[in-house]
C-alpha positions, 0 to 999 in steps of 0.5 A, a space after each residue: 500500500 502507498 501512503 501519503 501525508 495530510 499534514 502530520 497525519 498518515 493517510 493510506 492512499 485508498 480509503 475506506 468509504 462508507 456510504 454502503 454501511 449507511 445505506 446511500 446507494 445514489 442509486 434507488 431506495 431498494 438498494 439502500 434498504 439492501 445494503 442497511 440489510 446486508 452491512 450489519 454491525 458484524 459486517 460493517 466490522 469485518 469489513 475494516 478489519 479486512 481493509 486493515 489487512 490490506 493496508 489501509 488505514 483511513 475509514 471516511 464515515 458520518 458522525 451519526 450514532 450508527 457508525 460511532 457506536 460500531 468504531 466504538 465497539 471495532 475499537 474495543 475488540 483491537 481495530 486501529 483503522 483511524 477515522 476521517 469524520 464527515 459532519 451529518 447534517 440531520 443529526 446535528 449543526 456543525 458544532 455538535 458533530 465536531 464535538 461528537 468527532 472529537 469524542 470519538 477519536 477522530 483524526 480529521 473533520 470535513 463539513 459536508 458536501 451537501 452541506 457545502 454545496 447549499 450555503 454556497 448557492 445561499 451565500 450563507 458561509 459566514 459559519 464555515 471558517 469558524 467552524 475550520 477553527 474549531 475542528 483544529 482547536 480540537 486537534 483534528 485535521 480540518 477540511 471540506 467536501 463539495 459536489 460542486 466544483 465551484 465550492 472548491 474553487 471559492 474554498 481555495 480563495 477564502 477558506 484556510 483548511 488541510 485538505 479537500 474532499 472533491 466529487 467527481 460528479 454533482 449527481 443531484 445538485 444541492 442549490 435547494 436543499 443540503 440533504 440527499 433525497 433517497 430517489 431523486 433523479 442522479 445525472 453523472 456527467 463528463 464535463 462535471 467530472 472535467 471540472 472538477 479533476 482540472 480544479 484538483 491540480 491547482 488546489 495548494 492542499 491536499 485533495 481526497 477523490 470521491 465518487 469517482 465511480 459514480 455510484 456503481 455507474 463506472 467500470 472500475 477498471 476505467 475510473 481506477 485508472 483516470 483516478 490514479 492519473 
């Protein structure tokens, strides 16, 4: 496995992702009930133990009870995996999933993309640098994610972060809300996925690529491939 460093912290070069375990398919409410069914704890578990095996050692999850009490319990039985949280906006404002982040053991927060990509389209941002300030003044890596790649382009301008989350894709813009609707109509487009990779190589920090299959969408092979390029 290759590693690289996000400031002073180790971060495996593929990353454990986790919208499975909560059941975010992008695809349909079907798929999402399917894998709630199929990840239960024990799942969800011998799946990070698998991937420390392999060598990864970063799992990117929500700050939501769920995936906190399973860390909490993979943690006591010996796991190591170290947690990059993402706020959760329907259980709490940013203040109170940093806080929850940081009572967990968590190693970086990131706001999230949904999140991101609503306040931009509202011009309501005020809140985001403190809300940076305050993962730091935790001992926490801080960073954002966005869909959009203009989010990114405004965070490289205005914002002093650690590190990026960049979508490939904006399946479902968030103008009107922050939240994924289960069903709504996903479109995964070429030109956004341009975009948003010809940004990545201007940005002056550190940038995790997600989605980059577009929800199953994607051979592997192709999109492993324009990733690692």
């Amino acid at each position: 496995m290759l590693y690289a460093q996000i400031c002073n912290v180790t971060v495996s070069r593929l990353i454990l992702g986790s919208n499975p375990f909560s059941g975010f398919s992008h695809q349909s409410p079907e798929v999402d009930i399917a894998m709630r069914r199929f990840f239960t704890t024990n799942a969800i578990k011998a799946t990070l133990r698998e991937a420390e095996e392999l060598g990864i050692n970063t799992f990117i999850a929500r700050t939501d009870f769920h995936i906190m009490r399973m860390l909490l319990e993979y943690r006591d039985e010996g796991g190591q995996i170290q947690w990059f949280a993402q706020t959760c906006p329907e259980v709490g404002s940013h203040t109170v999933c940093i806080e929850r982040a940081a009572a967990y053991g968590a190693k970086a927060v990131h706001l999230h993309g949904g999140v991101m990509d609503y306040q931009f389209a509202q011009g309501k941002l005020d809140d985001v640098q403190p809300a940076l300030d305050l993962i730091r003044s935790k001992g926490m890596l801080a960073g954002i994610a966005a869909h959009n790649h203009r989010v990114i382009e405004w965070a490289e301008r205005n914002l002093d972060l650690d590190y990026y989350m960049c979508c490939y894709y904006n399946p479902d813009p968030r103008d009107k809300r922050a939240e994924h609707k289960a069903g709504a109509v996903e479109q995964y487009l070429e030109e956004d996925r341009k975009a948003m990779t010809d940004l990545i190589q201007t940005l002056s920090k550190p940038v995790i690529h997600y989605k980059f299959l577009a929800a199953g969408r994607n051979y592997p092979a192709e999109s492993f491939s324009f990733a690692a390029s």
